[in-house]
C-alpha positions in Angstrom: -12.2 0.4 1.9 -15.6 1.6 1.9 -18.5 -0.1 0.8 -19.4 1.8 -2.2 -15.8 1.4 -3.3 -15.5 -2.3 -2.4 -13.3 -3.9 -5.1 -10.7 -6.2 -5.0 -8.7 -5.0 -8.2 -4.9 -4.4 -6.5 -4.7 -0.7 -8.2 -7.8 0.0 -6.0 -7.3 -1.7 -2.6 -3.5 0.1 -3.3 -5.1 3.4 -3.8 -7.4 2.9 -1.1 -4.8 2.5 1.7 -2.4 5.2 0.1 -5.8 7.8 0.0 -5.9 6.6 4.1 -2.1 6.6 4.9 -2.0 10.3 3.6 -5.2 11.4 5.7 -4.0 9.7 8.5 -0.2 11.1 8.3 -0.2 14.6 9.9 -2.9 13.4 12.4 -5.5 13.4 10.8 -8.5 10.9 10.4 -10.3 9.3 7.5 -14.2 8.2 7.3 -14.0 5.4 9.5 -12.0 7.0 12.4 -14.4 6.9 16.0 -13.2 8.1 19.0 -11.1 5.2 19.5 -6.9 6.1 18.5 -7.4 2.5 16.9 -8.4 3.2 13.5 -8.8 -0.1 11.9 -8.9 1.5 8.1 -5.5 2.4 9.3 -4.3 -0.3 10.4 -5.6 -2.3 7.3 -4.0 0.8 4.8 -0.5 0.2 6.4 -0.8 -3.9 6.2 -1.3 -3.6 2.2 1.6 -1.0 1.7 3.6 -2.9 3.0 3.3 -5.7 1.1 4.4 -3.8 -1.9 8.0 -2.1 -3.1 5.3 1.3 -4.3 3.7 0.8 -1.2 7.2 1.3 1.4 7.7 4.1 -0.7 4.5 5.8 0.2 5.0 5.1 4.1 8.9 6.6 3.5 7.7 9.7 1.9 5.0 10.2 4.6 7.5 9.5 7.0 5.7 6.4 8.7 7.9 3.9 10.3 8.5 1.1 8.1 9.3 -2.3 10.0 12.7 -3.6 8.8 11.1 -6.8 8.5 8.4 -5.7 5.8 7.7 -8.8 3.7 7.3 -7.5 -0.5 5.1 -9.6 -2.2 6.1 -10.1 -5.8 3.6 -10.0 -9.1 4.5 -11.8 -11.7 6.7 -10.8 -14.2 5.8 -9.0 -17.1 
């Protein structure tokens, strides 16, 4: 996340890695790319989707490789 959006509400650190899978898809970068092909907002964006059932569904739909081993944290129940 960026620090003018740093917050740790889950609807925000979830919409900050979808916001970076998307830019980061079709080959593209985000704000905190460098010249290195090791993007670490990337690799932080894919960690937190998939932790999450919404999240897998983002990487499916942007076609990124989901391991078959992705652990799903549950909330609690409502």
């Amino acid at each position: 996340m960026s620090p003018i959006d740093d917050s740790d509400h889950p609807v925000d650190v979830f919409d900050s890695a979808r916001r970076t899978a998307i830019q980061h898809a079709a080959g593209g970068t985000c704000f905190n790319c460098t010249d290195s092909k090791d993007c670490k907002q990337y690799a932080w964006a894919l960690a937190q989707l998939r932790r999450s059932r919404g999240g897998l569904l983002v990487l499916t739909e942007l076609n990124i490789p989901v391991p078959a081993d992705a652990v799903i944290e549950e909330g609690q129940q409502r």
